[in-house]
C-alpha positions as CSV (number, residue, x, y, z in Angstrom):
1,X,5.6,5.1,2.5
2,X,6.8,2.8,-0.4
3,X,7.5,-1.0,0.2
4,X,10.6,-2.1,-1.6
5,X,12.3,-5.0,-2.0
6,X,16.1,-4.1,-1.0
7,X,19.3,-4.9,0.0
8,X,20.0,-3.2,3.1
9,X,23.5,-2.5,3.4
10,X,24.1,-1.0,0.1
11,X,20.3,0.9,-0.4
12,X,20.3,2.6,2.9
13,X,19.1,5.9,0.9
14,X,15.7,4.5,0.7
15,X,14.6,3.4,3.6
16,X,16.4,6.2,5.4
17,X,14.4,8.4,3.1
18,X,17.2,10.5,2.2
19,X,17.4,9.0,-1.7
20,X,17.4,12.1,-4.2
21,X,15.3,14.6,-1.6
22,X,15.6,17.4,-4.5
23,X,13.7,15.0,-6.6
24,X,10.8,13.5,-4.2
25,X,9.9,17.0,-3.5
26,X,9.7,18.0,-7.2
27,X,7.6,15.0,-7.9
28,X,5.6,15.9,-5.1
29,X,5.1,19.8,-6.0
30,X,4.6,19.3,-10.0
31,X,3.1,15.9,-10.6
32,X,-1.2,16.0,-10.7
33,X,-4.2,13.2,-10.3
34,X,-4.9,12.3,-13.7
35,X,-1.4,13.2,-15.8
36,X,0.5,10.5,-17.8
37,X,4.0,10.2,-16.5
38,X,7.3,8.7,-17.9
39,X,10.1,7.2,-15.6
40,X,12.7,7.4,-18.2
41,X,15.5,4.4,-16.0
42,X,13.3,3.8,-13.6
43,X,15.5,1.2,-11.6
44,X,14.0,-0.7,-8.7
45,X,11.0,2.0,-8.7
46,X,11.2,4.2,-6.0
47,X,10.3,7.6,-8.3
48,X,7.9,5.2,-10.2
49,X,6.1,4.7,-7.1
50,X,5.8,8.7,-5.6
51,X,4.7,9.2,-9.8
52,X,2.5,6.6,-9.4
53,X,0.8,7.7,-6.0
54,X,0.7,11.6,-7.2
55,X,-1.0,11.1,-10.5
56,X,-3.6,9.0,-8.6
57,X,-6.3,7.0,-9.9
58,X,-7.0,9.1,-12.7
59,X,-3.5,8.8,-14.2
60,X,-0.7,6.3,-15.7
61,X,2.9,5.7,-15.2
62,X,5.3,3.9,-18.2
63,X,8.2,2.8,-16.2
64,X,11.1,2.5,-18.2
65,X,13.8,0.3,-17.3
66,X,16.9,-2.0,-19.3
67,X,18.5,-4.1,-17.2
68,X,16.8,-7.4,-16.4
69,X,18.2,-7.1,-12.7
70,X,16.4,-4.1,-12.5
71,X,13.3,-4.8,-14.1
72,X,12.8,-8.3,-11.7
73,X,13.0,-5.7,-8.7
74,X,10.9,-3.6,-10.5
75,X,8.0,-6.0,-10.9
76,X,8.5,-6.7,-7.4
77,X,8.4,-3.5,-6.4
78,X,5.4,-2.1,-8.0
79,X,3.1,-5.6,-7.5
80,X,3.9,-5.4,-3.3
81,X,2.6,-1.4,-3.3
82,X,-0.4,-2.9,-5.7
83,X,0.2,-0.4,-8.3
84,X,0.5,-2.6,-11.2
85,X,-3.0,-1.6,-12.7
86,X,-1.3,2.1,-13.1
87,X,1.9,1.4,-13.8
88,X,2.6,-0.3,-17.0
89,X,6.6,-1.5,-17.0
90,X,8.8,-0.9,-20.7
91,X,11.9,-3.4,-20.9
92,X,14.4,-1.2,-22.8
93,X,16.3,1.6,-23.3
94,X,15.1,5.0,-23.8
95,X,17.2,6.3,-27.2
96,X,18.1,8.1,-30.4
97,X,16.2,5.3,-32.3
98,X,13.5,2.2,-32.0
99,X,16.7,-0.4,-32.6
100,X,18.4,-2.6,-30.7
101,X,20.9,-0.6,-28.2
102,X,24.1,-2.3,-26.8
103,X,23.9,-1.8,-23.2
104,X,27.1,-1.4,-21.1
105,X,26.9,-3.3,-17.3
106,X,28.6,-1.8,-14.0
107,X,30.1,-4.3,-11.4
108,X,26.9,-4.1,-9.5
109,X,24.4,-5.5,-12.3
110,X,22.0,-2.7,-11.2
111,X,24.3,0.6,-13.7
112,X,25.0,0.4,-16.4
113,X,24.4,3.5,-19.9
114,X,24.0,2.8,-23.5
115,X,26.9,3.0,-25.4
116,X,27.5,6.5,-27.2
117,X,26.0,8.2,-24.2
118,X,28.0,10.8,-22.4
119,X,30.6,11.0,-20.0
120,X,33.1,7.5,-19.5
121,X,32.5,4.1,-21.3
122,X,34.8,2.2,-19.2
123,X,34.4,0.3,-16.1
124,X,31.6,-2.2,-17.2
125,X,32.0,-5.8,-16.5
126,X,29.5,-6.8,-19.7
127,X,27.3,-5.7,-22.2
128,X,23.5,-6.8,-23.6
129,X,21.7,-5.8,-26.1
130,X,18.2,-4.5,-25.8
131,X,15.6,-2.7,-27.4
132,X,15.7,1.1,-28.1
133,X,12.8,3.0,-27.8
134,X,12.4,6.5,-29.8
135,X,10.0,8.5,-27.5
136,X,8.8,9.7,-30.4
137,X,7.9,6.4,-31.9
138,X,6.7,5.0,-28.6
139,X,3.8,7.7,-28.8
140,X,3.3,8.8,-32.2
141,X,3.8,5.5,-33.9
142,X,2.5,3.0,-31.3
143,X,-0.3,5.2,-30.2
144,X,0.6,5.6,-26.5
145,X,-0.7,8.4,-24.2
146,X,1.9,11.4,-24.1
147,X,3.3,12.6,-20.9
148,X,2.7,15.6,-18.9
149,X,6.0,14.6,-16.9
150,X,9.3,13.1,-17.7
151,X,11.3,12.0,-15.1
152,X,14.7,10.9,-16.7
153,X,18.1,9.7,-14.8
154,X,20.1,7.3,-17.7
155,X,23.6,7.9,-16.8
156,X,24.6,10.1,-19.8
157,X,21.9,8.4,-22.1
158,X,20.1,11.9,-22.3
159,X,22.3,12.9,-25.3
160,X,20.5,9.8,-27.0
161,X,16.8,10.0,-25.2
162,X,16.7,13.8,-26.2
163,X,17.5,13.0,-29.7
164,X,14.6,10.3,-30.1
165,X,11.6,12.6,-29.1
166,X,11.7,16.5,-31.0
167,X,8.0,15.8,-31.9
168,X,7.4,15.5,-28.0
169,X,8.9,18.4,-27.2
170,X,7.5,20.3,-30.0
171,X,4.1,19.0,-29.0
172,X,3.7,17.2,-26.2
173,X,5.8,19.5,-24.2
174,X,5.7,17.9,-20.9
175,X,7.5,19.1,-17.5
176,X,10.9,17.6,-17.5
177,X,12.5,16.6,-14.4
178,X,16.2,15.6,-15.5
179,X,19.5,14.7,-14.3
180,X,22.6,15.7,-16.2
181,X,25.8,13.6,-15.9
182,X,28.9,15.9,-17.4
183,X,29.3,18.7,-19.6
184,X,28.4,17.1,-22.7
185,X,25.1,15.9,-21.4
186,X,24.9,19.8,-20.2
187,X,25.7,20.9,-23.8
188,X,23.1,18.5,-25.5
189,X,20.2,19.3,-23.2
190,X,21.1,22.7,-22.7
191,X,21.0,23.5,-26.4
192,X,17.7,20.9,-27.4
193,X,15.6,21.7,-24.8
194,X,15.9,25.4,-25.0
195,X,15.9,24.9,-28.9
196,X,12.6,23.0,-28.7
197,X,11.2,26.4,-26.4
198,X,12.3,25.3,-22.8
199,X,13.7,27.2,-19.9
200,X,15.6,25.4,-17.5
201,X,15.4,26.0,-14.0
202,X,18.0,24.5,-10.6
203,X,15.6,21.5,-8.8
204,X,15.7,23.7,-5.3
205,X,13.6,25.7,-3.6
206,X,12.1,28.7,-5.6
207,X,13.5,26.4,-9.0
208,X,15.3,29.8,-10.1
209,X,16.0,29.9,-13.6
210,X,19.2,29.0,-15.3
211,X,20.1,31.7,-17.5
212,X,22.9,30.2,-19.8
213,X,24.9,27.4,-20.4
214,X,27.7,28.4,-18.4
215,X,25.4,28.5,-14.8
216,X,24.0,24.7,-15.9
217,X,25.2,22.6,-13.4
218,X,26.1,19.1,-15.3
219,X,25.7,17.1,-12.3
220,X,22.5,17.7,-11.0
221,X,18.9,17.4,-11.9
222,X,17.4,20.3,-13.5
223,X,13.7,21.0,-14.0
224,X,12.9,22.1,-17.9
225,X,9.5,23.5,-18.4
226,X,8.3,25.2,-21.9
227,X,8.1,28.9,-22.5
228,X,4.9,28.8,-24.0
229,X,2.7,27.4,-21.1
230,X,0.8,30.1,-19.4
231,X,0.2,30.3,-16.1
232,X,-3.5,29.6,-16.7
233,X,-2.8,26.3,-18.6
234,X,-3.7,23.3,-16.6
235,X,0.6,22.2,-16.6
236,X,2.9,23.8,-14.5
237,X,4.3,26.9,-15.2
238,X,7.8,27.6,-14.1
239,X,7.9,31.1,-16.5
């Protein structure tokens, strides 16, 4: 198991091991020794940590992460399982665009979304500005390894990460493991992913495939993986 840094009364998930079971399994089932992973809002780094351990020595994990309560933990985190050598940590906000992003904070310091991402702005206590980071940019500008797996959980910031990387998806096309929060997130994924050549399938057992818009569940993960990939590529295929 992981060692984390926690506070016990309100993070009981992890150490109980019942923190987002869907998604440990799918991490587990889909990511490989050697791929390059993304942990778009990574946290405190729990799903950094199973990435890290499944793409082995072979691979790399770019943890993404905005909030500086977060990122400390983060740090913490990925230094006491002595992963920092495979993990390299990205201060900022996964977005539309490489620009500063105004980022909106919960109560708890630890939540918090991007401002124009989906679902409610209220209930934040602050806001700070950080850097935005164009997927797009981060790899075909700055010349960093493209993923084979996207892990992405921003709170509605989705409709803003999706936008920032069509060259990724065009190219790149790596397994997405995603979680939706509301019917506009649903829309925007929905309609770019399977735009870009995606299917979209429910994160349970069997991953069936989600036929239309109308059977996309907007608050839950989903698992997108591109039409193209055959089954004898070396990716998973979901088709």
């Amino acid at each position: 198991g992981a060692r984390l840094r926690l506070d016990l009364q309100l993070e009981k998930d992890y150490w109980l091991g019942t923190y987002e079971t869907d998604l440990q399994a799918a991490v587990r089932e889909f990511a490989q020794p050697g791929w390059v992973a993304y942990d778009v809002g990574a946290n405190i780094g729990y799903i950094t940590l199973l990435l890290a351990r499944a793409v082995d020595e072979g691979g790399q994990v770019f943890s993404f992460e905005a909030l500086p309560a977060n990122l400390e933990r983060l740090r913490v985190n990925v230094g006491l399982n002595g992963l920092g050598h495979r993990v390299e940590i990205i201060p900022g906000a996964v977005a539309a665009a490489s620009a500063p992003v105004r980022f909106l904070v919960g109560p708890s310091g630890a939540m918090g979304k991007a401002e124009g991402s989906a679902g409610r702005q209220g209930g934040h206590i602050e806001s700070l500005e950080v850097p935005g980071i164009a997927l797009d940019d981060f790899i075909y500008r700055d010349g960093n390894p493209p993923p084979q797996v996207i892990k992405m959980d921003i709170e509605g910031g989705e409709v803003l990460a999706l936008r920032g990387m069509p060259r990724v998806l065009r190219e790149a096309r790596p397994l997405i493991l995603l979680e939706l929060h509301g019917p506009e997130a649903a829309r925007v994924a929905w309609e770019t992913l399977t735009g870009a050549g995606y299917s979209l399938h429910r994160m349970e057992r069997g991953y069936p495939s989600v036929p239309s818009l109308t059977d996309l569940d907007w608050k839950a993960y989903v698992v997108a993986s591109h039409k193209l990939k055959s089954s004898g590529d070396s990716e998973i295929c979901l088709v």
